[in-house]
C-alpha positions in Angstrom: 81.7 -60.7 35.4 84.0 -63.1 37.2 83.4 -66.3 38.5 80.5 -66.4 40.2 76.9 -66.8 39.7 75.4 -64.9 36.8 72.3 -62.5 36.5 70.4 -65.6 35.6 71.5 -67.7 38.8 74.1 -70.2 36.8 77.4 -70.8 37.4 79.9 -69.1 35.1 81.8 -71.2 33.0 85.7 -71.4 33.6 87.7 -69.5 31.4 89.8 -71.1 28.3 93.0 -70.0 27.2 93.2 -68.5 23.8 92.8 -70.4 21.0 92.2 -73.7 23.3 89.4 -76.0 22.6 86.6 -76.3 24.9 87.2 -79.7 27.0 86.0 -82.9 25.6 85.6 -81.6 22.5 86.8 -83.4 19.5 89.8 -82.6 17.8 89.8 -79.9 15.5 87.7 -77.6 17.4 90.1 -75.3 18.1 89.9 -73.7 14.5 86.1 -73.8 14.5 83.9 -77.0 14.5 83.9 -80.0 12.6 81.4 -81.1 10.6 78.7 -82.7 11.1 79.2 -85.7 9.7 82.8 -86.1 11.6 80.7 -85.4 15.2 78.9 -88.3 15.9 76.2 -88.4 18.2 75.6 -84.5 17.6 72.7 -83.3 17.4 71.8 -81.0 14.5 69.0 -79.1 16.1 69.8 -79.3 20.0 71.0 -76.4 21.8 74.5 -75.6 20.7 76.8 -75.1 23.7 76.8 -71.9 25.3 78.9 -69.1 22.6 78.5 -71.4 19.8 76.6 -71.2 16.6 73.8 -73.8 15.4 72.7 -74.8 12.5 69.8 -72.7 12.6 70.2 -69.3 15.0 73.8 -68.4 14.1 75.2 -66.1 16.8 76.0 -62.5 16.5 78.9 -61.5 15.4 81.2 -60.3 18.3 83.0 -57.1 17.8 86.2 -56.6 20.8 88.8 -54.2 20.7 92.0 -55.2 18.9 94.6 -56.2 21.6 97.8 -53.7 21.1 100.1 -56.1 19.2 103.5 -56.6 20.2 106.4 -54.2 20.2 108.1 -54.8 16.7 105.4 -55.9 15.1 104.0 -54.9 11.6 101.1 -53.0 12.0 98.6 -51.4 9.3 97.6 -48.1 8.8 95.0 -48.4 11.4 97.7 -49.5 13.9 99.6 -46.6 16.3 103.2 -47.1 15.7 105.6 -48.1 18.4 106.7 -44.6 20.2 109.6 -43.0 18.3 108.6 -44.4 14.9 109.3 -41.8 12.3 105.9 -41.6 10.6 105.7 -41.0 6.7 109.5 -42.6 5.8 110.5 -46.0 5.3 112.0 -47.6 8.7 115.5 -47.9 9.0 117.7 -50.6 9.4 117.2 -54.2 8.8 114.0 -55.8 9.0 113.3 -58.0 12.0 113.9 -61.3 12.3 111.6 -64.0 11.3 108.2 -63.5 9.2 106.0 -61.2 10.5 102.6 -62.9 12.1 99.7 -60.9 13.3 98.5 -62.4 16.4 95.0 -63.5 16.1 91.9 -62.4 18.1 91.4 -63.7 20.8 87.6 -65.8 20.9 85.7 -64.8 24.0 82.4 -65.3 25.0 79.1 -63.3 23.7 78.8 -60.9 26.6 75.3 -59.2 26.4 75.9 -56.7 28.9 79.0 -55.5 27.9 79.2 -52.2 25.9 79.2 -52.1 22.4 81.0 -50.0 19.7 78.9 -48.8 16.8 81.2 -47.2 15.0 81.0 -49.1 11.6 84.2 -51.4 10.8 86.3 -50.2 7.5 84.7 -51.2 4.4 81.4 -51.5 5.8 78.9 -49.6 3.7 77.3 -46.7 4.9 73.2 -46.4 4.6 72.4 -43.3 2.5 70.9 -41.5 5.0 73.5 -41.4 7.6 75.9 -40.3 4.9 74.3 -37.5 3.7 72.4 -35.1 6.3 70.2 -33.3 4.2 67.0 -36.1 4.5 67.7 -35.2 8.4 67.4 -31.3 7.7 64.6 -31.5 5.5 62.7 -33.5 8.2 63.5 -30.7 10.7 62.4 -28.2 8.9 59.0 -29.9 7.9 58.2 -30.9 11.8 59.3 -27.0 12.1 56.8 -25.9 9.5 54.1 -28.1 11.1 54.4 -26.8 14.8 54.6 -23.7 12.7 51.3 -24.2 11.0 49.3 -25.5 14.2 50.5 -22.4 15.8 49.0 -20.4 13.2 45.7 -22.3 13.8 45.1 -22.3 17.5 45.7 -18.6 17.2 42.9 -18.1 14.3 40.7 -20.7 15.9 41.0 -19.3 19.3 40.3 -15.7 18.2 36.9 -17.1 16.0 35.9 -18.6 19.4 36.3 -15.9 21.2 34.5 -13.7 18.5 31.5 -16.1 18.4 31.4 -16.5 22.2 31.2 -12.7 22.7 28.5 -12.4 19.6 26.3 -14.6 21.1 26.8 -17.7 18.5 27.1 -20.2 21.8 24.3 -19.1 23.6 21.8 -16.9 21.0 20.2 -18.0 17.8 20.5 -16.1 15.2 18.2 -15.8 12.7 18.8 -15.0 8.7 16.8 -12.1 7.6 16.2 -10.2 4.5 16.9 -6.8 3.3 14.2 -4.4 2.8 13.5 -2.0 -0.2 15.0 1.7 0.2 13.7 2.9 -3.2 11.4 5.9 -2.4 7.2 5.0 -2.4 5.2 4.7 -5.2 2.5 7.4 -5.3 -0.5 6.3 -4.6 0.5 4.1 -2.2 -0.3 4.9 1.4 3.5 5.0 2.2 3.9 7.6 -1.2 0.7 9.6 0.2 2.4 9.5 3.9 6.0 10.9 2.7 4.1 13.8 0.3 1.7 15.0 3.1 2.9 14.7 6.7 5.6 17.7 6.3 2.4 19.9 5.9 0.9 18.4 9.0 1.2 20.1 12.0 0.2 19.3 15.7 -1.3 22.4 18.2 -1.0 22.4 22.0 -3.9 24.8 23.5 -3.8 25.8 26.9 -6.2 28.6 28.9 -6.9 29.1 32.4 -8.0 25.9 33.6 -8.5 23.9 30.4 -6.4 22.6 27.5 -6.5 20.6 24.2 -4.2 18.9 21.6 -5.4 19.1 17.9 -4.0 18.7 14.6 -3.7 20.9 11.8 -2.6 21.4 8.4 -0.3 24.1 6.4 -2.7 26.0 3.5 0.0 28.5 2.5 3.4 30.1 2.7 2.8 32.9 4.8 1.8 30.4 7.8 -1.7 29.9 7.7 -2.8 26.9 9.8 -6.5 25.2 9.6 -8.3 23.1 12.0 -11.2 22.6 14.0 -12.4 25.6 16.5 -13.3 23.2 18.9 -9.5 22.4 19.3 -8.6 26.0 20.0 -11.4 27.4 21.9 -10.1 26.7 25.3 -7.3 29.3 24.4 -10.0 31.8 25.0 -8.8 35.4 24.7 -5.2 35.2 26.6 -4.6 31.5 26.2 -1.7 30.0 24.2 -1.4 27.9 21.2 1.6 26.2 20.5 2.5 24.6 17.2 5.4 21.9 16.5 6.2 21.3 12.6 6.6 17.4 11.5 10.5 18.7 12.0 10.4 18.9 15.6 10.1 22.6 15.5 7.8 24.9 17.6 6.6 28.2 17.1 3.6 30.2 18.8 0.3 30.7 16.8 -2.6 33.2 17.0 -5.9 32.6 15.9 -7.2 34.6 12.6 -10.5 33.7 13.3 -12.8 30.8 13.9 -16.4 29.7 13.4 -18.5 27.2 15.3 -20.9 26.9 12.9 -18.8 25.2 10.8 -16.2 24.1 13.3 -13.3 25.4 11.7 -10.8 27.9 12.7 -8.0 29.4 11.3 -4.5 30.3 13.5 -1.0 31.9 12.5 2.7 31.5 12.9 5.2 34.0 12.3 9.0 34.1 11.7 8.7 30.1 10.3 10.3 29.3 7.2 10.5 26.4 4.5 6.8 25.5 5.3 5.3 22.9 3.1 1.7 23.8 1.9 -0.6 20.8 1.3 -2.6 20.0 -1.9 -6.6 21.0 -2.0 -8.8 18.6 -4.1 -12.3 18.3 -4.5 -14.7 17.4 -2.3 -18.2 17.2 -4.6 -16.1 14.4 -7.1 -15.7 12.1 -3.8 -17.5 8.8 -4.3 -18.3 6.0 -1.4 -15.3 3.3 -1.7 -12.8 5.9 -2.5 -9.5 4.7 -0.7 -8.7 7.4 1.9 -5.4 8.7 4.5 -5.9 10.2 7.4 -3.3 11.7 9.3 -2.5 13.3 12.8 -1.7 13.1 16.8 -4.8 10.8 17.9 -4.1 11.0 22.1 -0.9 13.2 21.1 1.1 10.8 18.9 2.2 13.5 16.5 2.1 11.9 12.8 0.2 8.8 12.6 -1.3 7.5 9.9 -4.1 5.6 9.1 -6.2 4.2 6.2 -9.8 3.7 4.9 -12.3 4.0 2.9 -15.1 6.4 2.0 -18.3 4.9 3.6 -20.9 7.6 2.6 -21.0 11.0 1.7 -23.4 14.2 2.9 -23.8 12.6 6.0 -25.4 14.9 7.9 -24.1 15.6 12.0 -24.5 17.9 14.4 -21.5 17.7 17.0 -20.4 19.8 20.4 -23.1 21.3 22.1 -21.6 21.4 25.5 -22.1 24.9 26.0 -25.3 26.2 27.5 -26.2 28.3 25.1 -25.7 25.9 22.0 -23.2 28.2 20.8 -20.5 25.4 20.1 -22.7 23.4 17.9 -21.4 22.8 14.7 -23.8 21.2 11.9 -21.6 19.9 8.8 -23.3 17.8 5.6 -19.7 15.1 6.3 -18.2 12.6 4.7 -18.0 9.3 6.3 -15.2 6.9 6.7 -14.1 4.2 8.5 -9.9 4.9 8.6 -9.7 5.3 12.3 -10.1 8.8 13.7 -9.8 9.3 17.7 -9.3 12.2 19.8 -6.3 14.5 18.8 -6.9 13.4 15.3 -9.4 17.3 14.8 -8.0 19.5 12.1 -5.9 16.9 11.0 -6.2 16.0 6.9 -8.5 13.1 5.2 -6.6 12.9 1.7 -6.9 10.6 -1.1 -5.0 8.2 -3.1 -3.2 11.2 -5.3 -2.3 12.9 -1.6 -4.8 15.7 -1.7 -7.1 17.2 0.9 -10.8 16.3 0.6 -11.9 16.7 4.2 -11.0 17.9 7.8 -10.9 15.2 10.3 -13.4 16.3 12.6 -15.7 14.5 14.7 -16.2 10.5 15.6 -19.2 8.1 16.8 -18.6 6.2 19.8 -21.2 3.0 20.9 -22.3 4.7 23.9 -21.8 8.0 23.3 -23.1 9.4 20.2 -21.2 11.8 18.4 -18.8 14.3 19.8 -15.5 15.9 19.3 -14.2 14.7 22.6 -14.9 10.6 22.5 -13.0 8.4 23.5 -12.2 6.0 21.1 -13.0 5.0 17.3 -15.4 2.5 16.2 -15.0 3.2 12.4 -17.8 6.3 12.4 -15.5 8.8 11.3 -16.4 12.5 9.9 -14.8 14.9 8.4 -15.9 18.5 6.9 -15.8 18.0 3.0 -12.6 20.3 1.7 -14.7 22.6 -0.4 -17.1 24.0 2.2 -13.7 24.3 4.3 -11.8 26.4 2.0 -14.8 28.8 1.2 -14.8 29.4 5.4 -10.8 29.4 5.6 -10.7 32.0 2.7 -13.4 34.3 5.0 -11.4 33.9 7.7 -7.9 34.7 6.1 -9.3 37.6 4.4 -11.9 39.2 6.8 -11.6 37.5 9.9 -15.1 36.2 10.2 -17.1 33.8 8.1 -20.7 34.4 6.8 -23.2 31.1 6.4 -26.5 31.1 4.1 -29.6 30.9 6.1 -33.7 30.7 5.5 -34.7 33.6 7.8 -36.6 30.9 10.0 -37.0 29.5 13.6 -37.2 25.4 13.9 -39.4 23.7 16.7 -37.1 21.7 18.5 -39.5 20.1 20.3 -41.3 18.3 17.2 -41.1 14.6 16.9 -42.4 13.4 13.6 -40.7 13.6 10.5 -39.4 16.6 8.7 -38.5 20.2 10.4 -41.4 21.8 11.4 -41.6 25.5 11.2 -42.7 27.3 14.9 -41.2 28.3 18.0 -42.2 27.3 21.8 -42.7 30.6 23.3 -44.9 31.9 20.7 -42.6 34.3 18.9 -43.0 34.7 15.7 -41.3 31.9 13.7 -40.2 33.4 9.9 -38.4 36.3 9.8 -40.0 38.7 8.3 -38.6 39.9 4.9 -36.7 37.4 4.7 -35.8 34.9 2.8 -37.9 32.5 3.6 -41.1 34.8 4.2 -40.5 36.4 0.6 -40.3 32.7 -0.3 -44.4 32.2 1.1 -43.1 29.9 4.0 -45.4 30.4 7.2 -45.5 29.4 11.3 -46.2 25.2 11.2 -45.0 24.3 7.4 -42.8 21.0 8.0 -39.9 21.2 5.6 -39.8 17.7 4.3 -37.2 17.4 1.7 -34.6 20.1 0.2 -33.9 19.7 -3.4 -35.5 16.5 -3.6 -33.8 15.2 -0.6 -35.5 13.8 2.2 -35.3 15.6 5.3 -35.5 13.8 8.5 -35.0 16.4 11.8 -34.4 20.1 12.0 -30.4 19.3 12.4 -30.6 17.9 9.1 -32.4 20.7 7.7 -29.5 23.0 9.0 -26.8 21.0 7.8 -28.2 20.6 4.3 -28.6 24.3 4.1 -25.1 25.0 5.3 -23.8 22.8 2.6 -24.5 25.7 0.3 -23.1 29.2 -0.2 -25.2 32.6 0.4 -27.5 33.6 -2.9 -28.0 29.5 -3.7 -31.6 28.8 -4.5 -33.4 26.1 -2.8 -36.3 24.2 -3.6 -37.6 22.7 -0.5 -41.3 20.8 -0.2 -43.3 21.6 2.0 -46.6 20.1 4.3 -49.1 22.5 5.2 -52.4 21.3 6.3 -52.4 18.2 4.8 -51.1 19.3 1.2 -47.7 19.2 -0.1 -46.4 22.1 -1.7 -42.7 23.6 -3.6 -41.1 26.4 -2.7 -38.1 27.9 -3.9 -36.0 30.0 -1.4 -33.0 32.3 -2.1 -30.5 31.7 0.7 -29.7 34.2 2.5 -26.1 35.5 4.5 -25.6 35.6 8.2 -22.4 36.5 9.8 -20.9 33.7 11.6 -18.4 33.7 15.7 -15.3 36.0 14.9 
């Protein structure tokens, strides 16, 4: 900058020749300034004059360009030779007059503004990373390797998000769960009894005319032999239709063999059906009360359900149906009792025990308000079911003749009498025991009252019934008897009557 005020608002000082000293200074300050002790009246640590040291904040070092020296003047090697030097031999000729004197810098003032040249002077030392590049490489490579690395992660964090976000872990709980056990059942178990007996459980579809009813059944053999209840296929009448799907899913048409109401029990037919899985018959006459009991079968028409229980009691005698005029549908079975629940839908199907075999045919329920019946409408743990034993006896009549026979007495019951026991008579006056019969070669008469059949107590006429129809054809019988007061025994010889084809 000329002369003129500065950036800082101060006039600029006038300019000194080179090599002059600054005015009033003493002598000797033209080759730098004189000691301290030779200034007097200087102060060591006031502001030095503006471009000169102090004792105590030296100034910077200035660094100019070297002024071209003069033509004919020595230079070094760092100095351009005049033009038409010969470079790399010795100069010619004499050498020029005089010594030769490199002119000297000349001093100038500090000039913050002005630009600087920072390339290093000769013989300045070099810092070890500006000589040698590699520390700069290695540096770019490891800021490479890091953008690298946080590339890598935004990706793999980004694409967890999104996989989390989509699975619901932002917005759903989810909860830690445990496996279960896919070993097969134990037997014995209600899941072991379950997977041994449903295959052989079947579920029947009657329809006739205006009427229809679902049932269950039960495979007994190979050659498609069904059992159930006759009250499940009676409404197919004599043109109706039974249809029977397999625990598979598969359907085939059935036809009845034969059926008896007496006994409620029925047998029906498929044909053309292979692979069928037969059940298991045990015994009915080793049940005892507290046994642990299965039944199974399509209570309301839900094919294959299962349910548990107990035994309750055992020759429990019913009487069930009876909807028909003629009491022609009545069916009077010596049951077993339980409380696994039974409902409607549930007739034919199996009662099994804890080794998965057959001891009963699901058969009729109690209801609170409705008594007993084969159509209720719901179970309040009075189950029955038709003890297995007296069922295959009728199921093997039925397979093999198409008709089952039941033992009778040879006599007619009041049904009118109130008190206690079955009381021998009739209303209209007919004659009331058979004659030549079983029960007249046996010395029974009109107005005995049967009060207990082989020492057990008989309540009603039903029960009477039933406990005969517990037995076969040719049993004997020892029933007591009340006739005018006295109490007498008499043993009967059952006799054979030919039960509904």
């Amino acid at each position: 900058m000329d002369e003129g005020q500065s950036a800082s608002g101060h006039r600029a000082a006038p300019r000194r020749d080179p090599g002059s000293a600054p005015p009033d200074s003493p002598p000797g300050a033209a080759g730098g300034a004189a000691p301290e002790e030779e200034r007097p009246g200087h102060d060591p640590y006031g502001t030095p004059p503006y471009g000169q040291p102090g004792p105590w904040a030296p100034a910077p070092p200035v660094q100019l360009p070297q002024p071209t020296p003069p033509a004919g003047t020595r230079v070094g090697a760092a100095v351009t030779p005049p033009a038409g030097t010969h470079v790399g031999a010795p100069p010619q000729g004499p050498p020029p007059a005089g010594p030769a004197v490199s002119a000297p810098p000349a001093p100038s003032r500090y000039d913050p503004w002005a630009p600087r040249d920072l390339t290093p002077a000769a013989g300045t030392p070099v810092p070890p990373e500006a000589a040698d590049p590699a520390p700069r490489a290695g540096a770019r490579r490891l800021v490479l390797g890091a953008l690298v690395l946080a590339l890598v992660a935004g990706i793999v964090g980004g694409t967890v998000g999104v996989y989390l976000e989509r699975h619901g872990a932002f917005s759903e709980v989810t909860l830690s769960q445990t496996g279960g056990d896919d070993d097969p059942p134990e037997p014995g178990t209600i899941a072991g009894i379950a997977r041994a007996v449903l295959p052989s459980v079947v579920t029947l579809h009657v329809s006739g005319g205006t009427t229809g009813a679902t049932g269950t059944g039960f495979v007994l053999d190979d050659r498609g032999h069904i059992l159930t209840n006759a009250h499940v296929v009676r409404p197919a009448g004599e043109g109706g239709v039974i249809e029977v799907t397999f625990a598979g899913g598969e359907s085939a048409r059935a036809e009845i063999v034969g059926q008896d109401a007496g006994y409620d029990l029925a047998v029906v037919k498929v044909t053309g059906v292979s692979g069928l899985t037969p059940v298991e018959l045990g015994d009915s006459d080793t049940v005892r009360v507290g046994d642990p009991v299965v039944a199974i079968g399509a209570p309301f028409d839900l094919a294959g359900t299962v349910t548990s229980g107990i035994i309750s009691a055992t020759e429990r005698p019913i009487t069930a149906g009876g909807e028909e005029a003629d009491g022609s549908d009545i069916s009077y079975v010596n049951a077993l009792q339980t409380d696994a629940p039974i409902n409607p839908g549930n007739s034919g199907g199996p009662l099994v025990d804890a080794d998965g075999r057959v001891i009963g045919v699901n058969s009729a329920i109690r209801t609170g308000d409705s008594g007993l019946g084969t159509e209720q409408s719901g179970s309040v743990g009075l189950g029955f079911a038709i003890p297995v034993n007296q069922a295959k006896d009728v199921a093997e009549q039925l397979i093999n003749t198409g008709r089952a026979t039941h033992p009778v007495i040879g006599v007619f019951l009041d049904t009118g009498w109130l008190g206690d026991g079955a009381r021998v008579g009739t209303s209209d006056g007919g004659p009331a025991v058979e004659p030549g019969g079983p029960a007249d070669e046996a010395g029974l008469e009109d107005g005995d009252v049967i009060t207990a059949v082989d020492g057990e107590t008989v309540r009603s006429g039903d029960e009477l019934i039933v406990k005969v129809r517990s037995h076969r054809p040719g049993d004997e019988l020892v029933l007591t008897v009340e006739r005018d007061g006295e109490e007498l025994s008499l043993t009967v010889t059952l006799g054979e009557a030919t039960g509904e084809q």
